[in-house]
C-alpha positions, 0 to 999 in steps of 0.5 A, spaced: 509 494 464 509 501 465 515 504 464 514 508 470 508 507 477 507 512 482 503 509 487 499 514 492 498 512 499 493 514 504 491 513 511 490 514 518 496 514 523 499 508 526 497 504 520 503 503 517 502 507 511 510 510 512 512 502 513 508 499 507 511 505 502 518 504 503 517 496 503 514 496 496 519 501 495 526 496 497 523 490 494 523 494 487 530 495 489 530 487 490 527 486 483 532 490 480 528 496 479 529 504 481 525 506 487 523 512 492 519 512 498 518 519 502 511 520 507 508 526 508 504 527 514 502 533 519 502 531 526 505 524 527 499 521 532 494 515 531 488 517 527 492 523 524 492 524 516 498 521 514 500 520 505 505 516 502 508 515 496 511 510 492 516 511 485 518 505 482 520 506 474 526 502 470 530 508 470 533 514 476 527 517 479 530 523 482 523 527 484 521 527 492 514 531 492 508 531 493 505 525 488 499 529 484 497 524 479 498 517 481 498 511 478 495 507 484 491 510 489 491 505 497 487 507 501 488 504 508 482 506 512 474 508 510 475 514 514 479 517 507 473 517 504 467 517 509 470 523 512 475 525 508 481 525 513 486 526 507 491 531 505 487 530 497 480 531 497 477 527 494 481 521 495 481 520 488 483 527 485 489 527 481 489 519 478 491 517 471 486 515 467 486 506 466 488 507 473 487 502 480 485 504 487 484 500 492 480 501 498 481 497 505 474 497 506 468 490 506 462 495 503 462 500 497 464 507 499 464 510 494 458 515 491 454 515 484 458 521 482 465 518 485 463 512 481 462 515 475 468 519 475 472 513 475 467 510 470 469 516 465 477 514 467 477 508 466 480 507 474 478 499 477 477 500 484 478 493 489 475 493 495 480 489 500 478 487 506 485 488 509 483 489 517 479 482 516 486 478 513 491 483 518 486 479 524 485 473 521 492 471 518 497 475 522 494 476 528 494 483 529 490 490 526 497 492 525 498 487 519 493 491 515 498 494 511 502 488 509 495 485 506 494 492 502 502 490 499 499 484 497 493 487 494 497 493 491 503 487 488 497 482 486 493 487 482 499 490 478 505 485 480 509 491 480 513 487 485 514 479 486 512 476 493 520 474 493 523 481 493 517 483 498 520 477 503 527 480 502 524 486 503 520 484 510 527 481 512 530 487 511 526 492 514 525 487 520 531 485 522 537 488 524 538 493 516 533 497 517 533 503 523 526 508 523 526 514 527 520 518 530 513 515 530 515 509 525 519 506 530 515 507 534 510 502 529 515 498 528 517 495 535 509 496 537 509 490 531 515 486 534 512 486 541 505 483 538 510 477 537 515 473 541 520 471 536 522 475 530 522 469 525 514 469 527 513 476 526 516 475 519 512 469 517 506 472 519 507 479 515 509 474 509 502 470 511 498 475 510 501 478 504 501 472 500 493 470 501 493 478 499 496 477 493 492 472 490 485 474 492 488 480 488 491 477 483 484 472 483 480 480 483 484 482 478 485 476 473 476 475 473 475 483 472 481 486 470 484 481 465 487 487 461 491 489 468 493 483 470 501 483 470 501 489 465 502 494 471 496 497 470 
């Protein structure tokens, strides 16, 4: 396990991408680890820009800016790549050599020359079709940011199912209160369902068939990655 992650996430407004940095960021705290979460977004509206990053290390993390060299890279929507809707162009720029990236997306998007960069980096990419399970499992596109936790934590298990489902019990229930656009977000979800209690299975469901596609992934592919952290 590395003794440091930084996780850089980047997507489109109403995604979730705020929520899924700061749940990655709780459970590592469940896990007994150190964590810092911060966004960075310009205009808060739908289809919008929006990044986010995730620290978590076994020591205090103190540095809040802009995560430039990420360990990981989630990208949450094709219009990242497709249209460079992003605040780092391209997607990619910055990421560590032997690193991951994940892409919410049921097709290659990548170029020859992006796959080439990554190529001579050594980077794996997993291409995660997030929105399908986000529909089929929990019900509503608004999940697709918890199969993307769950592809990030079964890929590098930087995170164990059971601190996320702390997490998820934290950020839902009566612990946790958002501001701005995010909770906004957050009661947009609790409305999709009528009982709290299905709200956090769904979001659990959908994490954990997430979890062992990407583990699956990582384990045929990757074996070096799997549960070495990246």
């Amino acid at each position: 396990m590395l003794k440091r992650m930084n996780i850089r996430i980047s997507g489109l407004g109403g995604q979730g991408a705020v929520t899924a940095a700061h749940i990655l960021a709780m459970a590592a705290n469940k896990d007994g680890r150190f964590s810092i979460s911060n966004p960075f977004f310009g205009a808060e509206k739908r289809m919008a820009p929006a990044e986010s990053y995730v620290r978590i290390g076994m020591e205090k993390i103190y540095d809040r800016g802009e995560l430039v060299y990420p360990d990981v890279i989630m990208v949450f929507h094709p219009q990242v790549i497709t249209q460079q809707k992003s605040y780092t162009a391209p997607f990619y720029s910055g990421i560590k050599e032997n690193g991951l990236v994940i892409i919410n997306t049921s097709v290659d998007l990548l170029s020859e020359e992006d796959h080439q960069r990554l190529a001579d980096l050594n980077v794996a990419v997993f291409n995660c079709d997030a929105t399908k399970l986000a529909m089929e499992i929990g019900g509503t596109e608004l999940s697709t940011n918890m199969a993307m936790i769950g592809a990030c934590a079964g890929v590098t298990r930087i995170v164990t199912l059971e601190a996320l489902d702390k997490a998820l019990q934290d950020r839902f229930g009566k612990k946790y209160v958002a501001s701005g656009g995010t909770a906004t977000l957050d009661e947009a979800i609790k409305k999709k369902y009528a009982k709290k209690e299905m709200l956090l299975k769904k979001n659990m469901d959908t994490i954990i068939k997430s979890y062992e596609l990407a583990t699956a992934w990582a384990d045929e592919v990757q074996p070096a990655m799997a549960g070495a952290g990246v």
